[in-house]
N, C-alpha and C positions, 0 to 999 in steps of 0.2 A: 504494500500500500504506500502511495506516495502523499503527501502534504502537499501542498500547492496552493498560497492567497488564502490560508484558513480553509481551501476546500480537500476534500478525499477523492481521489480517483486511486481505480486499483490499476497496477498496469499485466498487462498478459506478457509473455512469451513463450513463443516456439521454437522448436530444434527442428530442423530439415536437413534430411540426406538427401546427396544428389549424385547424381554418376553420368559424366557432362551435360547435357542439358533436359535430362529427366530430374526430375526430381519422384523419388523413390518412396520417400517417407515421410510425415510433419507428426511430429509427437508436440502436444500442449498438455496441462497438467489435468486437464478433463478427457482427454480422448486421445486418439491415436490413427492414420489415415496412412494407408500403402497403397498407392500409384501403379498399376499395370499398364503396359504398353505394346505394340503391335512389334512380334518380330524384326529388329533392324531399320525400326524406323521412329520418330519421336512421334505417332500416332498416340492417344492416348485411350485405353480403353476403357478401365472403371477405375474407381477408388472403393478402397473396402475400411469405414471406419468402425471403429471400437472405443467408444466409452468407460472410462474407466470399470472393471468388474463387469462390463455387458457382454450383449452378443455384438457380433458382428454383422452389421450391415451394408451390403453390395450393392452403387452406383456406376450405372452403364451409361460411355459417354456414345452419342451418337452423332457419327460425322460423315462429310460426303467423302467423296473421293479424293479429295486434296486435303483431306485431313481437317477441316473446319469443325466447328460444331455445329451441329444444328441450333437454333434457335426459337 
């Protein structure tokens, strides 16, 4: 927690693994998210996150053929 003018704000941080321009992993002190990606290319497929003590739940990105996201 920080003090700041008499006010409170708390601040976050993240730790992210990367292996050249993926990024692999983001761990914050509530959850945790792994990055999958398309054979040999920076496409990216889902993210699987996990909540402290939970399950895990699997987001699928969906992109055209150049790799975009849909919208």
């Amino acid at each position: 927690m920080v003090k700041s003018g008499g006010a409170e704000s708390i601040v976050k941080s993240s730790k992210r693994l990367w292996q050249s321009l993926r990024m692999l992993r983001e761990e914050t002190l509530e959850q945790s998210s792994l990055y999958t990606y398309e054979s040999g290319i920076y496409a990216s497929l889902a993210r699987v996150d996990q909540a402290e003590g939970g399950a895990q739940k699997p987001y699928y990105f969906h992109t055209d053929q150049s790799a975009r996201r849909w919208r």
